[in-house]
C-alpha positions in Angstrom: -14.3 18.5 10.9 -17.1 19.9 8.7 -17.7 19.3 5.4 -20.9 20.1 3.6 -22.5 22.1 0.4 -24.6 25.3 1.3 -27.8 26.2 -0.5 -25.8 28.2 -3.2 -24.1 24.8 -4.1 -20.4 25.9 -2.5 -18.8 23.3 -0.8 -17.1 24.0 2.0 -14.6 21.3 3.6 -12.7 23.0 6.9 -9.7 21.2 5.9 -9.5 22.6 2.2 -6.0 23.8 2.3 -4.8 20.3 3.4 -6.9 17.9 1.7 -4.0 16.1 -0.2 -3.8 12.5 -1.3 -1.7 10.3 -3.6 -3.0 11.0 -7.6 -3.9 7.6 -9.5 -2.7 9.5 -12.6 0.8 11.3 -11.6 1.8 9.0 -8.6 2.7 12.7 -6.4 1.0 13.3 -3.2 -0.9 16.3 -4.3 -3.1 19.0 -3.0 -6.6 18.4 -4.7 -9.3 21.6 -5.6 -13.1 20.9 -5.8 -13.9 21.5 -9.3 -17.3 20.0 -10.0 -20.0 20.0 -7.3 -23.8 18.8 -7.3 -26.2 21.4 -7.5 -28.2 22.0 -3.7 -31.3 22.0 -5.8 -30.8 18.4 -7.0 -29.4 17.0 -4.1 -32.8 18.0 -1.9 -34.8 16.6 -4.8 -33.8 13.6 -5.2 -32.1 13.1 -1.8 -29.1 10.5 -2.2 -27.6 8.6 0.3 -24.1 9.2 -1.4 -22.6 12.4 -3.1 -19.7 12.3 -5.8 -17.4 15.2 -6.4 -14.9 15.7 -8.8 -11.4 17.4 -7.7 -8.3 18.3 -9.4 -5.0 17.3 -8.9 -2.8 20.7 -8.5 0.2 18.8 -9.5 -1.0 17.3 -13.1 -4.4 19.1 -13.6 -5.8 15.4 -13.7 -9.9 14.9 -12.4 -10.0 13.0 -9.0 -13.2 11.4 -8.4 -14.1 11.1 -4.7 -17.5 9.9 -3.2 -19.1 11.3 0.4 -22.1 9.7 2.1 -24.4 12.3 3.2 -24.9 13.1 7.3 -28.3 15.4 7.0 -30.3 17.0 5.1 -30.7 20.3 6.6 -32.5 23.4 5.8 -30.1 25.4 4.0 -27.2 22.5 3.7 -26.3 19.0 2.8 -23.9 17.9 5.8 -21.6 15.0 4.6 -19.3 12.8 6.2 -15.6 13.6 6.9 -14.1 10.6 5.4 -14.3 9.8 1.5 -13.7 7.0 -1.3 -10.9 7.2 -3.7 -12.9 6.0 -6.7 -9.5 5.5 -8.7 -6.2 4.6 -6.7 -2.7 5.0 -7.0 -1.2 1.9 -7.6 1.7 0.3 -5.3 5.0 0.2 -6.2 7.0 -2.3 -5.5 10.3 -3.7 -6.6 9.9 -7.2 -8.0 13.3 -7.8 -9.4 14.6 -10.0 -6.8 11.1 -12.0 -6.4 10.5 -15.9 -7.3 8.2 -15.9 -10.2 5.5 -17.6 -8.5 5.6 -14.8 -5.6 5.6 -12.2 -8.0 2.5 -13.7 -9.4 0.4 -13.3 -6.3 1.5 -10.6 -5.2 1.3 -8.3 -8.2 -2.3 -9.5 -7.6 -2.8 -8.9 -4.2 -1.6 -4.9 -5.3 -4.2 -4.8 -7.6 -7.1 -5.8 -5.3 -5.6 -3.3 -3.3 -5.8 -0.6 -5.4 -9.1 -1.3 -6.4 -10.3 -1.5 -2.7 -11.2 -4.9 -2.4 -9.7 -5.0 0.7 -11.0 -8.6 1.6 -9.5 -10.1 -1.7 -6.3 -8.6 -1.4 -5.9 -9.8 2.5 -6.7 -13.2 0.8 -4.0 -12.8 -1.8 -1.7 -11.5 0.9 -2.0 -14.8 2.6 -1.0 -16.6 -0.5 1.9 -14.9 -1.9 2.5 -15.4 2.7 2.1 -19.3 1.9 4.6 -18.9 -1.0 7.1 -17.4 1.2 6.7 -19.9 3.9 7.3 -22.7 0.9 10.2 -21.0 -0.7 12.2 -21.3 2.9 11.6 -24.8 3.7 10.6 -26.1 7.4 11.5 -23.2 9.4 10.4 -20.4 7.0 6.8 -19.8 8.5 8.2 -19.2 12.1 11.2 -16.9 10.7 8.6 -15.0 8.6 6.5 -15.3 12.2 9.7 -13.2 13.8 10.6 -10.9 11.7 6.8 -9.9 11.1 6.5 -9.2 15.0 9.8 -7.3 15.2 8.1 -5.2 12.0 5.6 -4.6 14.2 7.6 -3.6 17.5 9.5 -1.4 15.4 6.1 0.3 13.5 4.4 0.7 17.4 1.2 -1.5 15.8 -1.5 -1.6 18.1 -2.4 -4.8 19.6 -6.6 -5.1 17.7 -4.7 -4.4 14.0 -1.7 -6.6 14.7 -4.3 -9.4 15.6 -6.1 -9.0 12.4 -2.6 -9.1 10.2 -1.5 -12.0 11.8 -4.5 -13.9 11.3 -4.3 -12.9 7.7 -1.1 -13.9 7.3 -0.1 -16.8 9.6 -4.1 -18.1 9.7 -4.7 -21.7 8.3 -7.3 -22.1 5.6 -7.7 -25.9 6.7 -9.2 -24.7 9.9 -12.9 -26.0 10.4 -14.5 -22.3 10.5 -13.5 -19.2 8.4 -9.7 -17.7 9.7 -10.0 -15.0 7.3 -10.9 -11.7 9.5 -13.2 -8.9 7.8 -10.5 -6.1 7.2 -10.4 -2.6 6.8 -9.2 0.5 5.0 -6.9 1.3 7.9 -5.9 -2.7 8.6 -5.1 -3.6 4.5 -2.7 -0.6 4.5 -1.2 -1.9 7.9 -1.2 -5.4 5.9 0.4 -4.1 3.2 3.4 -2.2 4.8 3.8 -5.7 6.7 4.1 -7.6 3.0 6.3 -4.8 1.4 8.8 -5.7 4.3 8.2 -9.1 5.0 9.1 -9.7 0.8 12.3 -7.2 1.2 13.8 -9.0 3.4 13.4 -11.7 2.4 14.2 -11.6 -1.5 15.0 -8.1 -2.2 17.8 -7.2 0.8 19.2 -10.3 -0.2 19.5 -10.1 -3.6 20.5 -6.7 -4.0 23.7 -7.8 -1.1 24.5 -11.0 -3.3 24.6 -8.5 -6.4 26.6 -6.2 -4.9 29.4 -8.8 -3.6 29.9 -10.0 -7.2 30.5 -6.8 -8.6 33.1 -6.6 -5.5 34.5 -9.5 -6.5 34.6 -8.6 -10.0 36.3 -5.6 -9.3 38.7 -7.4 -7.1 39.8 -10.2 -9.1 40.5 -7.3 -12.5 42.2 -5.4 -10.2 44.5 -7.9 -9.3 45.1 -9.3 -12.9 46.2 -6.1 -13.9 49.4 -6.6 -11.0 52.8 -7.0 -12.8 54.8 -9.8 -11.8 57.5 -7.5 -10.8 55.4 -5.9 -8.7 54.0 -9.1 -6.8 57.6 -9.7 -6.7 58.1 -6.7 -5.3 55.5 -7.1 -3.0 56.6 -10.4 -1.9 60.2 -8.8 -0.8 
């Protein structure tokens, strides 16, 4: 994949009609349009190592503000590189209804590192709202958590070098001697996250949203059977 700006300060990007991405402002995964590029002139003066561009979200007209490190400088283009930073994020969503308050607490914390890309400070928080977890279900909670965490990953097909790093992050001890905390990655905090997401669902929000649900049963139940006659539970009883 190519992506550069030509010496009349067009960009050209060979995946145009398919760079999409999640919009910080409207939440939609959106296609985005270059709408602001640096002049070719400039960029050969002054030669930076990093290029900013500002697109627009086709779904709510919003800016998008992405950054590219620059490849070359070449005679008659500026070659960039094919991957870029979100400047602003789209924050997680998460449903935090069912969580302990204390849970809720980190982990609304370890979303916002993660939206802000500080990917190393939100694996930290991940391991803490992780240690909650494991305190919230007594002796046996780490090695259920342990389970149900590798079945995730069965069921997601996570390779073996990402899996490694997750569990360190989240089943690591910070007591040990040396640093347990692995450097991690774009592609491993997403990974990390999904993991959380489910790990916290099953654990508080499958089961509260079952426990809710078998009291309005019962509620249902018990009116509906107040509302019987005596004749016909007599009736019944014949």
């Amino acid at each position: 994949m190519s992506v550069h700006v030509d010496s009349n300060g067009r960009l050209h990007h060979d995946h145009e009609r398919s760079l999409a991405l999640n919009c910080p402002h409207c939440q939609v995964f959106s296609h985005i349009t270059a709408v602001s590029i640096p002049q070719y002139s400039e960029l050969v003066a002054n030669r930076p190592s990093q290029v900013g561009i500002v697109y627009r979200c086709d779904s709510c007209n919003a800016p998008i503000f992405l950054r590219f490190a620059v490849k070359m400088y070449a005679a008659n283009r500026v070659e960039l590189a094919n991957h870029f930073v979100e400047l602003e994020r789209a924050r997680e969503k998460f449903s935090f209804t069912y969580l302990p308050e204390d849970t809720e607490t980190l982990f609304r914390e370890a979303l916002g590192c993660y939206s802000a890309g500080h990917f190393n400070a939100f694996a930290s928080m991940c391991r803490r709202t992780a240690q909650q977890v494991f305190s919230d279900l007594g002796e046996n909670g780490r090695l259920k958590l342990y389970n149900q965490v590798n079945e995730a990953r069965e069921m997601a097909e996570i390779d073996t070098d990402t899996y490694a790093i997750v569990k360190k992050v989240l089943f690591g001890s910070d007591a040990d001697a040396s640093p347990s905390m692995p450097e991690i990655g774009t592609y491993e905090a997403s990974v990390l996250l999904e993991l959380v997401k489910d790990m916290l669902y099953q654990t508080y929000v499958r089961k509260g949203k079952l426990q809710q649900a078998m009291m309005v049963r019962r509620f249902f139940a018990e009116e509906t059977l107040d509302k019987i006659t005596p004749i016909g539970r007599a009736a019944g009883a014949d």
